[in-house]
C-alpha positions as CSV (number, residue, x, y, z in Angstrom):
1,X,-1.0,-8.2,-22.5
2,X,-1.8,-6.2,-25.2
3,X,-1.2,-2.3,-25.7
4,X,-4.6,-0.4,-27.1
5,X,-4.4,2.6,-29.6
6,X,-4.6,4.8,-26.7
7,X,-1.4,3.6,-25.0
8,X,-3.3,1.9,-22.0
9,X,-2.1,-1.8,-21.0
10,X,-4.3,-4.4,-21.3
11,X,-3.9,-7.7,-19.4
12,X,-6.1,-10.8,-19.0
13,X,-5.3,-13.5,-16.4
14,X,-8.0,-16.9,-17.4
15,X,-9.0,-18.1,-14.1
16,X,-10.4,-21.5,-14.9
17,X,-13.2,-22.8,-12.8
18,X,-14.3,-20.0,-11.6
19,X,-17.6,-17.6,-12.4
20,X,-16.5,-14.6,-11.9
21,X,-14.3,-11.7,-13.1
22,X,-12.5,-8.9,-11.4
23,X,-12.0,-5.9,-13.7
24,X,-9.4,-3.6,-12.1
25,X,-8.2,-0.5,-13.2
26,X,-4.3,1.0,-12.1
27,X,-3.3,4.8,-12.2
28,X,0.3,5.7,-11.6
29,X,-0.6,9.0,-9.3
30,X,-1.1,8.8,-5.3
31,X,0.3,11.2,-2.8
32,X,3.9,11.0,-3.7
33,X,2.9,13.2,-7.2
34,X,1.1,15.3,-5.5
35,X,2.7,18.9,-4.7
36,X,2.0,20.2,-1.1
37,X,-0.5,22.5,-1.7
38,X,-2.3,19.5,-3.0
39,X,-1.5,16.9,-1.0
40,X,-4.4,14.5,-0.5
41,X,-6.6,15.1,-3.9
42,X,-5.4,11.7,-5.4
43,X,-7.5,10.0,-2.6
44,X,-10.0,12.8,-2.5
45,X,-10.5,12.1,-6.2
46,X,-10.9,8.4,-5.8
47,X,-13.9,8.7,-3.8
48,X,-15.1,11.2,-6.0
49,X,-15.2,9.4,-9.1
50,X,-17.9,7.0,-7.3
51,X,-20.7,10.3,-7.8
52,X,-21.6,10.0,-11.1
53,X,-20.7,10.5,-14.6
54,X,-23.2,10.3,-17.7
55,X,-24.5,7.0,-18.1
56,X,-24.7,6.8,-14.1
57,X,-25.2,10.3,-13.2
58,X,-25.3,9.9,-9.2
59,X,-24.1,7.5,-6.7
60,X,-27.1,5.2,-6.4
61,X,-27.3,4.8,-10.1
62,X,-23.1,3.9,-9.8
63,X,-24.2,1.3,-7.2
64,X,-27.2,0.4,-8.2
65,X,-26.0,-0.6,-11.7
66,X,-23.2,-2.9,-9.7
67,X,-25.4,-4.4,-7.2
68,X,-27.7,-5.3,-9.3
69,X,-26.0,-7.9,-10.7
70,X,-24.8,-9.0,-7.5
71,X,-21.3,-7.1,-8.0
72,X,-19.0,-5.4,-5.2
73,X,-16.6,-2.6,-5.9
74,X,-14.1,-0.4,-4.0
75,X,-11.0,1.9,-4.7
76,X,-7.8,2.4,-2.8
77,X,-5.3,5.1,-2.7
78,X,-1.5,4.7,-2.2
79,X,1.5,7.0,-2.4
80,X,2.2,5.4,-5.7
81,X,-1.1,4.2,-7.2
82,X,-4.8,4.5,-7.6
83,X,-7.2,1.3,-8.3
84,X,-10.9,1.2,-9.1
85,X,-12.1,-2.3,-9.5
86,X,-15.5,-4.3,-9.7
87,X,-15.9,-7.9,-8.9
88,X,-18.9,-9.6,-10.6
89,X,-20.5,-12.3,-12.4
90,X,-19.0,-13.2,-15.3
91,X,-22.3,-13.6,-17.1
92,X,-22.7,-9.7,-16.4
93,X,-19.2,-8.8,-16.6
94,X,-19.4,-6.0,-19.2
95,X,-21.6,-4.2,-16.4
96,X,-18.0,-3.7,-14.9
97,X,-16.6,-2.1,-18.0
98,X,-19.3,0.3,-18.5
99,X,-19.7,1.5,-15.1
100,X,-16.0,1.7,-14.7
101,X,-15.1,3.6,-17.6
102,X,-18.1,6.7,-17.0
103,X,-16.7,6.5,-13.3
104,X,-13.1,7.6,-14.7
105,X,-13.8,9.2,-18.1
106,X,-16.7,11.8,-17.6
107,X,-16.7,12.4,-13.7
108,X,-18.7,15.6,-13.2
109,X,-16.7,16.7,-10.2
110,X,-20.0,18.6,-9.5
111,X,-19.1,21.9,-7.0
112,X,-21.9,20.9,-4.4
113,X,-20.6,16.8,-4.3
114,X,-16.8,18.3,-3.4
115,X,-18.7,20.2,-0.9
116,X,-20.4,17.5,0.6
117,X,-17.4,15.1,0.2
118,X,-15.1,17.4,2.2
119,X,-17.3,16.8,4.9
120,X,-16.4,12.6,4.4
121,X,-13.2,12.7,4.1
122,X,-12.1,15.0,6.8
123,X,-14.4,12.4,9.1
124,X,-12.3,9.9,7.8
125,X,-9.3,11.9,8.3
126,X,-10.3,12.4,12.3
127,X,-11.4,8.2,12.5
128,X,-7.2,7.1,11.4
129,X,-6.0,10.4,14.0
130,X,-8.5,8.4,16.6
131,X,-7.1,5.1,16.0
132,X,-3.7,5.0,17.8
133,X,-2.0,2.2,15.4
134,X,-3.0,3.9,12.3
135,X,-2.1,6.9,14.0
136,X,1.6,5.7,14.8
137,X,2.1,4.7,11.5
138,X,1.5,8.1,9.9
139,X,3.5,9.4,12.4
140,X,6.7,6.9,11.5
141,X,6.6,7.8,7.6
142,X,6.5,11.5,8.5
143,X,9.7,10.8,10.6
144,X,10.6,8.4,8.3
145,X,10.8,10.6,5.6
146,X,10.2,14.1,6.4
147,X,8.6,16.6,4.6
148,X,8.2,15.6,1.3
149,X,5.5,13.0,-0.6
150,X,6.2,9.6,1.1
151,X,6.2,12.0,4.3
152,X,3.0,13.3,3.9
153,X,-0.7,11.4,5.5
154,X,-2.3,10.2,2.1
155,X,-5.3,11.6,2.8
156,X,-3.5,15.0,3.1
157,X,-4.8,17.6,6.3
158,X,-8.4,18.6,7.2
159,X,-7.4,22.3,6.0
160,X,-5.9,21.1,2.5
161,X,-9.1,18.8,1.7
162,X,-11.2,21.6,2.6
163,X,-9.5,23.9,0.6
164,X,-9.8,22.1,-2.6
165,X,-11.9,23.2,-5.4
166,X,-13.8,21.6,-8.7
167,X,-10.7,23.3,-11.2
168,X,-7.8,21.1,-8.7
169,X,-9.9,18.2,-9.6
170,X,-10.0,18.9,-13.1
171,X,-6.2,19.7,-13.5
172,X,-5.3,16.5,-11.4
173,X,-7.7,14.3,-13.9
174,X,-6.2,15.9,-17.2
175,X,-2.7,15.3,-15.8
176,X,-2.6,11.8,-14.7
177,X,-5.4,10.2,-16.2
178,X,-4.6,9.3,-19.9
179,X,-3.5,5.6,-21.5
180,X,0.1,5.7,-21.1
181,X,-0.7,6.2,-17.0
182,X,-3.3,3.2,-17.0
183,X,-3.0,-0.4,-16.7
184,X,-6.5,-2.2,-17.1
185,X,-6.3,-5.9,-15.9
186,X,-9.5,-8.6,-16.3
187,X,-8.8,-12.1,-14.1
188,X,-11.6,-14.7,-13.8
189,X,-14.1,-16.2,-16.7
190,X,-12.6,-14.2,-19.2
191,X,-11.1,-14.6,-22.8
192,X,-8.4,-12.5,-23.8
193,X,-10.7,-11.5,-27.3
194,X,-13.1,-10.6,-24.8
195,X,-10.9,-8.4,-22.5
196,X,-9.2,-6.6,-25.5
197,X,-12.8,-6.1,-26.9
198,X,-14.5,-4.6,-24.3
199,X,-11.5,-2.4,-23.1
200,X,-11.6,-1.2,-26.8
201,X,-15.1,-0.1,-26.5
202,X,-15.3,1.5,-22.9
203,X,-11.6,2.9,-22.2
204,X,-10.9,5.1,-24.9
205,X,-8.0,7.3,-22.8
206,X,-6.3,10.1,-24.2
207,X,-3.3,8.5,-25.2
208,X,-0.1,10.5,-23.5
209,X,3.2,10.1,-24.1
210,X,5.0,7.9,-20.9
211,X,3.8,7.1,-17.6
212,X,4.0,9.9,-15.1
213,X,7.2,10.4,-12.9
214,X,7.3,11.3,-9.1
215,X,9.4,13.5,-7.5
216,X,12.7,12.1,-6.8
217,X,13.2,10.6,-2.9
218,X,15.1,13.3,-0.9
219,X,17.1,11.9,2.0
220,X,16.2,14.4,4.5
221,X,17.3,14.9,8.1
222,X,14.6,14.3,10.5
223,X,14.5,13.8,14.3
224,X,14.9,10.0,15.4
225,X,12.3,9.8,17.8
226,X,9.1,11.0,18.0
227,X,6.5,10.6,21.0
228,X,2.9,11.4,20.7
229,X,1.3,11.8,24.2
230,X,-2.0,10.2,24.4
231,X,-4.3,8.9,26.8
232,X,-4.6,5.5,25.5
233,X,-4.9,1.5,27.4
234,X,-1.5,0.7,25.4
235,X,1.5,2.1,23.8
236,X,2.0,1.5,20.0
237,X,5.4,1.9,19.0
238,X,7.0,1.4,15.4
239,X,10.6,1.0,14.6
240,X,12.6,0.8,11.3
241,X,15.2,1.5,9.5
242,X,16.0,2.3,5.5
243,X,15.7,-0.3,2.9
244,X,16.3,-1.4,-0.5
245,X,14.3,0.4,-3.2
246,X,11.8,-2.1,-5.1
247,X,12.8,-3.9,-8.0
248,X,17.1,-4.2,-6.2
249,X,19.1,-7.2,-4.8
250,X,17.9,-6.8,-1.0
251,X,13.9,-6.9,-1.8
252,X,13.4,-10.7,-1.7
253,X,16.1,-11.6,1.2
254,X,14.4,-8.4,3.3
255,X,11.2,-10.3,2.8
256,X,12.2,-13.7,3.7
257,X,13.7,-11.9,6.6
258,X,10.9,-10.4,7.2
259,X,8.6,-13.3,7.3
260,X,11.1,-15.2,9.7
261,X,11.3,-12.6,12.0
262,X,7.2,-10.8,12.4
263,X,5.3,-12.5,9.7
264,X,3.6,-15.7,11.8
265,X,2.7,-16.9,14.9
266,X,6.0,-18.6,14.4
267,X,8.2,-16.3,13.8
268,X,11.1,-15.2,16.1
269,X,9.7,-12.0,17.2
270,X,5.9,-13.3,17.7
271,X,7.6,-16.4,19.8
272,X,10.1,-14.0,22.4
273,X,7.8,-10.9,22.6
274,X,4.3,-12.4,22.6
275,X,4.4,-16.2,23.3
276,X,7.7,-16.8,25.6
277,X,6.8,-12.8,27.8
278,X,3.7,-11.9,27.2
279,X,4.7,-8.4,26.4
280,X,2.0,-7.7,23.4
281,X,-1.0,-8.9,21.8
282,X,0.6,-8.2,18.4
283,X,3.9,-7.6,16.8
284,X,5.1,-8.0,13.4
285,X,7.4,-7.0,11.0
286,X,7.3,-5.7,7.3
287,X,9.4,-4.3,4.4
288,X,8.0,-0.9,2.5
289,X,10.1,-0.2,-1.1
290,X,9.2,2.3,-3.5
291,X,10.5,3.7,-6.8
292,X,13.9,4.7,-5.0
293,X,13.1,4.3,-1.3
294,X,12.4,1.9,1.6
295,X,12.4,1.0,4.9
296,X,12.1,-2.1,7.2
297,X,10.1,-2.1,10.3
298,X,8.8,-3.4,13.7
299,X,5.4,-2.2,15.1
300,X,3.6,-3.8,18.8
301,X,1.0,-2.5,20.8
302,X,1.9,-3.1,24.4
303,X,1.3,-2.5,28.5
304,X,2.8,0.9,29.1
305,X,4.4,-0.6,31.9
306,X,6.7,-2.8,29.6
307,X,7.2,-0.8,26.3
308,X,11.1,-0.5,27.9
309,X,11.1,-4.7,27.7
310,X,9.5,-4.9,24.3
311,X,11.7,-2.7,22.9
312,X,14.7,-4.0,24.4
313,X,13.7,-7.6,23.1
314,X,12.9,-6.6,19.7
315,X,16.1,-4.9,19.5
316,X,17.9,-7.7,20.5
317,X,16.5,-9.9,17.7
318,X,16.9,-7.3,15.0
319,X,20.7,-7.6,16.9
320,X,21.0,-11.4,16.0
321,X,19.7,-11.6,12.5
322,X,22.8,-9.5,11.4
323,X,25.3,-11.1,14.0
324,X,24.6,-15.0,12.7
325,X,23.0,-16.8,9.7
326,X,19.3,-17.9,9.9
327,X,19.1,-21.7,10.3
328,X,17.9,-23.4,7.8
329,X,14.5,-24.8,9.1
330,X,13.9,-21.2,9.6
331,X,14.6,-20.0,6.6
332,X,12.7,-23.2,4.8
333,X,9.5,-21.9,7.1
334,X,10.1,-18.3,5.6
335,X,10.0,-19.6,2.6
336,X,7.0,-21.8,2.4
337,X,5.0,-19.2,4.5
338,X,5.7,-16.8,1.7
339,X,4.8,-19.3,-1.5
340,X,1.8,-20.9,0.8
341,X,0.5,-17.3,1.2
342,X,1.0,-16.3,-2.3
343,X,-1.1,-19.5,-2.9
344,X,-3.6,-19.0,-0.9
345,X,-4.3,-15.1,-2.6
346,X,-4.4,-16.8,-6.4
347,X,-7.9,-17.9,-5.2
348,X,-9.1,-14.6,-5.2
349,X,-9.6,-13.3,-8.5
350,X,-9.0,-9.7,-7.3
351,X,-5.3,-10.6,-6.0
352,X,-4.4,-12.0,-9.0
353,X,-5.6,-9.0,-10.8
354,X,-3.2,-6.5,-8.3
355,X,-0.9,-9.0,-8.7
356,X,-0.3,-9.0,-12.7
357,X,-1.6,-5.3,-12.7
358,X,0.7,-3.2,-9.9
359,X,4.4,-4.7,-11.5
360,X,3.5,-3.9,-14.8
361,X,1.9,-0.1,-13.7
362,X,4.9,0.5,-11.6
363,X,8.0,-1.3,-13.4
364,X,6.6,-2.4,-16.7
365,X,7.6,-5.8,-15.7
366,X,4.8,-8.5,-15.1
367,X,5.7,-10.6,-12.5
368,X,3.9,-14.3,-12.7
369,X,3.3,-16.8,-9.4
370,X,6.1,-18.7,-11.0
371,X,8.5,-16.1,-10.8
372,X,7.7,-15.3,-7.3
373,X,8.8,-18.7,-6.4
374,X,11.9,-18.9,-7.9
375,X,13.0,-15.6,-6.4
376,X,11.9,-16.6,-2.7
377,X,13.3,-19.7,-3.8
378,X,17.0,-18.7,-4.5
379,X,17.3,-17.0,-1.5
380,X,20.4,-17.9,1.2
381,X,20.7,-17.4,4.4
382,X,24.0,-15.3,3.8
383,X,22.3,-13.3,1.3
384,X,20.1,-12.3,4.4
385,X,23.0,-12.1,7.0
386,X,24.7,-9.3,4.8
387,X,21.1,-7.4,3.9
388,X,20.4,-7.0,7.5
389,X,24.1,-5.9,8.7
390,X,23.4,-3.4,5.6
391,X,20.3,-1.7,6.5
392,X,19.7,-2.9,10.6
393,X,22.1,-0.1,12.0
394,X,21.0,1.1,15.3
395,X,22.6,4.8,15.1
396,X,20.2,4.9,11.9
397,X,17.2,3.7,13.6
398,X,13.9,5.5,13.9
399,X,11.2,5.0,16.9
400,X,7.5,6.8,16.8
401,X,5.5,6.0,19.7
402,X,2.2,6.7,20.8
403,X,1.0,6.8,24.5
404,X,0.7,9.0,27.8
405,X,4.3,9.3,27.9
406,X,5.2,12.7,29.4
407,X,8.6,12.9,29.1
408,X,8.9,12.6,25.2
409,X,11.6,11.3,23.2
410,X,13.9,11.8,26.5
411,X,12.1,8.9,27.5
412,X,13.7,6.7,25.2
413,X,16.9,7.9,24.5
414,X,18.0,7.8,27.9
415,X,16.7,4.3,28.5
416,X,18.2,2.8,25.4
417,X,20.9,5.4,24.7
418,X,19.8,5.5,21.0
C-alpha cells in the first residue's frame, strides 16, 4: 500500500496466474452519513455516476468503453461504504482507470438524468417492498435500530428520492469524495509500479484532511415485534439480537458461532428446522457489526401453518449454544467451513480486492488471508459459550415477520410469551 499526494490509499494485491485485474474503488459514505432529509442519495449517487462525465459523456459511451474490451462493472451501496469497480483484461487494464476516474471526478449530475433516474430507483425501491424476504429484512433493521441511519432502507423512501435535486448531489460529492475518504485497490496481473502509476495519473482527489465520521449509534427504544400483514404463500420471519461492534473480542467467536449454527447444510439449525422437520426451505444465520454496532440473527421462510414450530425450534437452539460448549467436531466444521470459504473467494480477483480494500477503508487495518486463519483459528469453544450467554438474551430479542397474520405482534407474544 502506498499513500498518493492526495491522501487516497493505494493497494495492489499480485494475483499470479491469472489474466485479469479488478480495479475497485472504496468511499467511506452510505446511508449511515446521511442526514434524514437525505437519506438514500449515497445509493442514488452511485447509480448516477454510471451517466457520464467528460471523456465518456453518457451511459453507452461509460459501457461501451468497458465492454469493449470485454470488461464487466457494477457498484454497490451499503450503510457504511460505496464501491465502483471494473473487472477486465489485464492487457486493457488502464481502460478501468480512465473510465473509473471520469465516472467519480467530473460526474455531470445533469438535471434531466436525476429526473429520469428517480423514475429507476423508486422502481427499484417498489421491486425489494415486493419481495417479502428483502422486505423483512428492512423491516428488522428498522426495528433493530430505530430511527436513525442503520434504521433507515438504504435506498431511502419513494418521496425522499423524488425530492432530490442536482445541488444535493453536488454537496454530497464535495463532502465525501476527496483522497483521505478513498481507498483504491488493483488485484490480478498487476505490478505495484503499475498500480501506483496509473492511480497517479487518473485519481487526482482533492486531498482532505481524515476520513469522514458517522453519526454515533444511538441505542434507541423500539418495539420488539413487528408484523407486516401480507398476502404471501409463506411467512418470512427474522430474529436477532445485539452484537459485538466490528473490530472487538466477540466478532470471530460470533462467526464461528454463526457458521455452526445457519451457515451449511450442516449446521445445527439447517439439520433440526429443515432436514430432521421439514419446517422451511431455508434458514440461516448471520452476524452484522458496524463501527459501534451489531446484531446476530436468524431468518426462514416457512408454511404459515408452522411459523409457531420454527420459531420454537430455533429458539431452542439459540437456547443450547449458551447453555453447553460446542463439541469439538463442530466447532472443527465451523472452522474449516469458514477458511474453505475464504479460499474458495481468493479465486475471484474482485473478493480479494473487497477483501484488502473494505478493512483498510473502514479501520485502517489490512487484513491478509493469513490473518483470517489464525483468528478463526484461535477460537474455543468457551470463548463462544460466554459470547452467546452475552448477547442471546431472550427478554432482548427482536422478531419482524412478514405474512397474512391478522392479529399482529399479539400473535407472537402470546404464543411464546416474549
Amino acid at each position: 500500500m502506498t499513500v498518493l499526494p492526495w491522501k487516497a490509499r493505494c493497494i495492489t494485491v499480485p494475483i499470479p496466474a491469472v489474466r485479469s485485474v479488478t480495479l475497485m474503488i472504496l468511499v467511506r459514505t452510505g446511508s449511515r452519513f446521511e442526514p434524514k432529509e437525505h437519506n438514500g442519495i449515497s445509493h442514488f449517487m452511485e447509480h448516477m455516476f454510471f451517466k457520464g462525465g467528460e471523456r465518456y459523456p453518457d451511459t453507452m459511451a461509460v459501457a461501451g468503453a468497458i465492454d469493449g474490451a470485454g470488461g464487466s462493472f457494477n457498484a454497490f451501496t451499503s450503510e457504511e461504504m460505496v464501491g465502483y469497480f471494473v473487472k477486465i483484461t489485464s492487457l486493457r487494464k488502464e481502460i478501468a482507470y480512465d473510465v473509473l476516474s471520469d465516472m467519480l471526478l467530473n460526474a455531470k449530475f445533469a438535471t434531466e438524468e436525476i429526473a429520469r433516474e428517480k423514475d429507476v430507483i423508486i422502481e427499484e425501491i417498489r421491486m425489494h417492498h415486493d419481495d417479502p424476504m428483502s422486505q423483512v429484512s428492512t423491516d428488522f433493521h428498522k426495528l433493530f435500530f430505530g430511527d436513525q441511519p442503520l434504521g433507515w432502507d438504504i435506498a431511502g423512501s419513494e418521496e425522499l428520492v423524488s425530492s432530490m435535486t442536482r445541488e444535493d448531489f453536488l454537496s454530497h460529492h464535495k463532502k465525501f469524495y476527496y483522497g483521505a475518504n478513498c481507498v483504491i485497490v488493483a488485484a490480478g496481473d498487476i505490478t505495484p509500479a503499475e498500480n501506483e502509476t496509473l492511480c497517479s495519473k487518473y485519481f487526482k482527489f482533492g486531498a482532505g484532511e481524515i476520513p469522514a465520521q458517522p453519526k454515533p449509534f444511538e441505542k434507541l427504544e423500539t418495539s420488539r415485534i413487528f408484523v407486516r400483514e401480507r398476502e404471501t404463500e409463506q411467512a418470512h420471519f427474522i430474529f436477532g439480537f445485539s452484537a459485538c461492534a466490528s473490530e472487538t473480542k466477540d466478532e470471530i467467536p460470533l462467526k464461528v458461532l454463526s457458521a455452526l449454527l445457519g451457515g451449511s447444510m450442516s449446521s445445527r439449525l439447517f439439520h433440526q428446522i429443515r432436514e430432521r422437520r421439514g419446517l422451511a426451505y431455508y434458514i440461516n444465520s448471520g452476524l452484522a457489526t458496524y463501527f459501534d454496532a451489531g446484531f446476530f440473527q436468524v431468518s426462514s421462510g416457512v408454511n404459515l401453518s408452522k411459523i409457531n414450530d420454527a420459531l420454537k425450534y430455533a429458539l431452542e437452539e439459540m437456547d443450547k449454544v449458551r447453555s453447553a460448549l460446542v463439541t469439538p467436531e463442530e466447532l472443527t466444521r465451523a472452522k474449516e467451513n469458514i477458511k474453505g470459504h475464504t479460499d474458495l473467494a481468493l479465486e475471484d480477483s474482485r473478493r480479494v480486492a473487497s477483501l484488502y480494500g473494505m478493512r483498510e477503508l473502514l479501520y485502517s487495518r489490512i487484513k491478509t488471508p493469513e490473518d483470517i486463519v489464525a483468528e478463526i483459528d484461535a477460537v474455543t469453544a468457551e470463548e463462544i459459550l460466554a459470547a452467546a450467554k452475552r448477547y442471546f438474551q431472550n427478554d432482548a430479542m427482536k422478531l419482524a415477520v412478514v405474512g397474512p397474520f391478522k392479529g399482529g405482534p399479539a400473535f407472537f407474544e402470546e404464543t411464546f410469551r416474549l
